[in-house]
N, C-alpha and C positions, 0 to 999 in steps of 0.2 A: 814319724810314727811315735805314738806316746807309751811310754813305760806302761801302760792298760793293755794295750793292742800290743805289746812285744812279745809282755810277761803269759797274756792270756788270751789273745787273739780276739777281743772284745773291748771296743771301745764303749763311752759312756751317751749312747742315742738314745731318744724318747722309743719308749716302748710303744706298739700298739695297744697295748693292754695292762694291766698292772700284774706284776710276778706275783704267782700265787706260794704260798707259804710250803717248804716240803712236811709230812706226815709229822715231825716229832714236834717240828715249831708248831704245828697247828695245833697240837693236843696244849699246849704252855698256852697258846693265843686262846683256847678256847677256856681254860682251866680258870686263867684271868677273868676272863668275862663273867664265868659263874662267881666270881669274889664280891662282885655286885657293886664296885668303885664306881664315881660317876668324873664325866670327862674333865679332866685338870684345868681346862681353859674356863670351867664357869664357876671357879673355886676361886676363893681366897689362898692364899700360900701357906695359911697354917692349915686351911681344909686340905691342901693338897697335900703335905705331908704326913696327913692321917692314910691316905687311900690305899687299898691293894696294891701291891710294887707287882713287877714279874719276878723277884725271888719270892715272894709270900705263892705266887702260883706254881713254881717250882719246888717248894716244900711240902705244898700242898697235893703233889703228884706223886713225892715219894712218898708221905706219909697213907695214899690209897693205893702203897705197891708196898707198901709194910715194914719202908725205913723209916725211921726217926730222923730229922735233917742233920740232927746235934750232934748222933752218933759216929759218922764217922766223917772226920774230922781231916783224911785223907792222911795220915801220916804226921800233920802240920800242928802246932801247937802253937798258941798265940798268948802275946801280953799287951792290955790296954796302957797304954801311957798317955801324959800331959807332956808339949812341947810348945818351947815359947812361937806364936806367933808376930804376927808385925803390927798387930796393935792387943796383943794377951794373949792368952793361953790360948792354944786346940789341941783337940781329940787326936791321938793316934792308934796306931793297935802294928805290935810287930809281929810277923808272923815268920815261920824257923823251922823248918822240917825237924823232927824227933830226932832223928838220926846227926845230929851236926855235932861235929866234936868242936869243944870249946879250946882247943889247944893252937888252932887256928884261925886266920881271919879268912871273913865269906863274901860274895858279892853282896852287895846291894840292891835294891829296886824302889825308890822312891815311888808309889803309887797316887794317883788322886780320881776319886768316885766321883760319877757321872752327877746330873740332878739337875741340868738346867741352868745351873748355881742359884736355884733356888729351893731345889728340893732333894731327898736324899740323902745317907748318910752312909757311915761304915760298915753296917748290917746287912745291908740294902746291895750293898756291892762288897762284899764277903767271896763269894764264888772264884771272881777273878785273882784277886791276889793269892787267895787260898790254893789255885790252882797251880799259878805260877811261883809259888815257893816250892812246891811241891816237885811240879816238874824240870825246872831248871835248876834245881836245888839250891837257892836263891834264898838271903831276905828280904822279906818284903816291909816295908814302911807303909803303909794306907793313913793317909793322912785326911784329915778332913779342912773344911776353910769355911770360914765367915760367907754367909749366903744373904744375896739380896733377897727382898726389896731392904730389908733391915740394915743391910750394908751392901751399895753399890758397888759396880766395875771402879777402878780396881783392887777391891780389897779379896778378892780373892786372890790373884796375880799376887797380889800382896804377901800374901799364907802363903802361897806354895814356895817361892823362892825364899821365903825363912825357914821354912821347912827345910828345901833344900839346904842352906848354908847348917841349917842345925844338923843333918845327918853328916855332913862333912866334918863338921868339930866335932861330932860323938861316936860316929859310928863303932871305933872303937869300945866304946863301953857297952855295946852291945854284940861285940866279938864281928862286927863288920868290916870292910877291907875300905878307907877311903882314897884308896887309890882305883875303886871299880864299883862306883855308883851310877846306876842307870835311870832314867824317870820313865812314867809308862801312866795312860790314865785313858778313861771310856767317856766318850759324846764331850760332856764338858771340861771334865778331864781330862781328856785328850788333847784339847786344847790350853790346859794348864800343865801338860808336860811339855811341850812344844813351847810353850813362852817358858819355862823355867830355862832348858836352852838358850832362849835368844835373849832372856835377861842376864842369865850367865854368862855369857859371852859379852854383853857390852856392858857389865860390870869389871870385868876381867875375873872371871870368876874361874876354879878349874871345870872343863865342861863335863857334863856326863859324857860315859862311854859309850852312851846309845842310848835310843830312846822308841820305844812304842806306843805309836797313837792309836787307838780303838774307835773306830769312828767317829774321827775328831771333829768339832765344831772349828768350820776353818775359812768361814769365808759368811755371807751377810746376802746374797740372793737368792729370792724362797720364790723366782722364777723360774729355776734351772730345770733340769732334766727329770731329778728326780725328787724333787720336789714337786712336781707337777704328776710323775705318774704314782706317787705314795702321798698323794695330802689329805688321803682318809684315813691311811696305814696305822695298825697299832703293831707294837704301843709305844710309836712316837708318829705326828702326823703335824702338818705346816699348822692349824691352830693352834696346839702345843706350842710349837715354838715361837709364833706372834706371841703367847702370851706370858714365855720366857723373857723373850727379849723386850718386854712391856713393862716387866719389873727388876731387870740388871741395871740399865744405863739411865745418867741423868739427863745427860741432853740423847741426842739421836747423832749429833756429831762421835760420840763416844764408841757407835759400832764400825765407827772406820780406824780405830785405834789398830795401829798392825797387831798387836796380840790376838784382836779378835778378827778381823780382816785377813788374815793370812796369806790366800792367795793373792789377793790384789795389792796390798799394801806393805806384806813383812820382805826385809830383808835376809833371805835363807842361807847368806854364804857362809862359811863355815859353821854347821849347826851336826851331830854327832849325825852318824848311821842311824838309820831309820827304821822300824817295821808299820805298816801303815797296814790295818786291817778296817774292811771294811762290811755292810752288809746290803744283799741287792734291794732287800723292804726296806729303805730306811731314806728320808730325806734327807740326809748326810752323805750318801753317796757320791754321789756327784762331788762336791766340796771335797770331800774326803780322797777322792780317787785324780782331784786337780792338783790337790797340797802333794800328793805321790810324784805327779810329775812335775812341778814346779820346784821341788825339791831334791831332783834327778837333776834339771835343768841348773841349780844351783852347786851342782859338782857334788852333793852329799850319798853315799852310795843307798840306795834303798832297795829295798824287799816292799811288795805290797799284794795283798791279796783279797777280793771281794766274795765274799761266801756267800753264794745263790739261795734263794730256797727257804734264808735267812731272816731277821726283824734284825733293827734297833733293840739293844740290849742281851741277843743271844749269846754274847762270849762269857760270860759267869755262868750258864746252865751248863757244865760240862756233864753233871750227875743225869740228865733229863736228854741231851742233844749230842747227836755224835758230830756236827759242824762244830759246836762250842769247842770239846775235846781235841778235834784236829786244829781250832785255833787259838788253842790257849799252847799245845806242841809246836804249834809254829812259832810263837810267840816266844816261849822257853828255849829252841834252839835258836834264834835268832840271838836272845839275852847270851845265850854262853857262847856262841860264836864272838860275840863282841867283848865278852869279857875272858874269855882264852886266848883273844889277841891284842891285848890292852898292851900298851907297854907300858910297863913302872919304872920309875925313874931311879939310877945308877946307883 
């Protein structure tokens, strides 16, 4: 029986029918729709980073219930930074609950925003770390990386494990603890936390304390279960991703690289505790809810949990979704579980 069916008495079968969206996701899924973007698969990659995100439609929900999105900022207060990457500079932004006293050092959480790796940036995926600094009372690191077509696989993989070695030598100077750094990241991010691991580890690197995946991108068959019953699904659908994966890689030999093949090809043994969140609209599922028990199978303890009801990209609406809010809380108790039982060394 698989860590899906133990934890939740639901394995990952083809549906009769496609899971229709619960009441809060469908007002965000329809709010997008009125922003009048047109489908990312028939765009150029600079068209597509102009288009309506689903935070611009979640701003756009508070702002007709008469919040300002800027205003409240949840507690969290943030600074943009430049950090070296592996071939220059990238974007960061640290974010630090109000509340943190400077007299001590804090966890960490290395973050990296979704986008295809081609689209998307730190604005865009704002919600999640903001949430989870907040709630875990955690820093956060939201890192951004070098995005194809402009710079192929692996120059992202690239960014994020510089990233990572950079918060290990700095963290200190920004009142961080490197002895309790965790990484954590959404769809393709998610996939860039998970190789920050399995690079760290066969670099010899120290590993994170944990790591949470958000519907990670973790495997290469857009046959599967659920891909087949969400490939019209917004706002991610199997066109989308053929046209992701049409401007990442050089050759096509490139998508069985275990970073990005994950269930079939990576080597999972010794990779931190895991939180693996998933969502039931989302052609990631399936992949996502494989990498849970393949990485159960590989002795690493996990937590995973698929939120019904759900899309691709719902865990940043915490302000809009009561699913997002219960898994960004999952998420944050998970992070301090694993960093309240770190050991630090003698």
């Amino acid at each position: 029986m698989s860590i899906i069916d133990k934890l939740f008495g639901e394995s990952d079968k083809p549906r009769t029918s496609p899971a229709k969206p619960d009441g809060p996701m469908q007002k965000v899924l329809d709010e997008l729709a009125s922003l009048g973007g047109k489908p990312i698969e028939t765009l150029s990659p600079a068209e597509a980073r102009l288009q309506p995100t689903p935070t611009d439609a979640v701003h756009s929900l508070l702002r007709k219930n008469g919040k300002e999105p800027k205003s409240d900022d949840l507690g969290v207060k943030t600074t943009d930074i430049v950090i070296p990457g592996a071939a220059g500079p990238i974007q960061a932004r640290i974010y630090k609950p109000h509340d943190h006293s400077e007299d001590k050092l804090h966890p960490v959480v290395v973050y990296f925003h979704g986008g295809g790796f081609v689209i998307a940036d730190l604005d865009v995926y704002d919600g999640g770390p903001r949430g989870v600094s907040k709630m875990a009372d955690v820093i956060v690191i939201s890192v951004h990386y070098r995005q194809a077509p402009e710079h192929k696989f692996p120059a992202a993989h690239d960014d994020a494990l510089a990233a990572y070695r950079w918060v290990l030598d700095n963290a200190q100077s920004f009142h961080g603890d490197p002895q309790k750094v965790a990484v954590m990241g959404e769809s393709a991010g998610g996939n860039l936390a998970i190789g920050v691991s399995l690079m760290a580890r066969d670099a010899g690197l120290p590993a994170p304390v944990h790591q949470v995946l958000v519907y990670p991108v973790a495997g290469v068959d857009m046959d599967n279960a659920s891909y087949v019953e969400n490939a019209t699904a917004k706002p991610l659908n199997k066109p989308m991703m053929e046209w992701f994966v049409k401007h990442i890689f050089q050759t096509p030999a490139d998508a069985q690289d275990p970073r990005i093949n994950l269930v079939e090809n990576a080597d999972l043994i010794g990779l931190p505790s895991s939180t693996v969140i998933c969502a039931e609209i989302d052609p990631l599922r399936t992949e996502g809810e494989l990498l849970a028990e393949k990485l159960e199978q590989a002795g690493v303890e996990v937590r995973h949990k698929t939120f019904h009801g759900s899309t691709h990209e719902f865990f940043g609406m915490a302000l809009v979704l009561p699913d997002a809010m219960a898994a960004q809380t999952f998420a944050a108790h998970e992070l301090k579980r694993a960093f309240n039982t770190a050991i630090l060394p003698i």
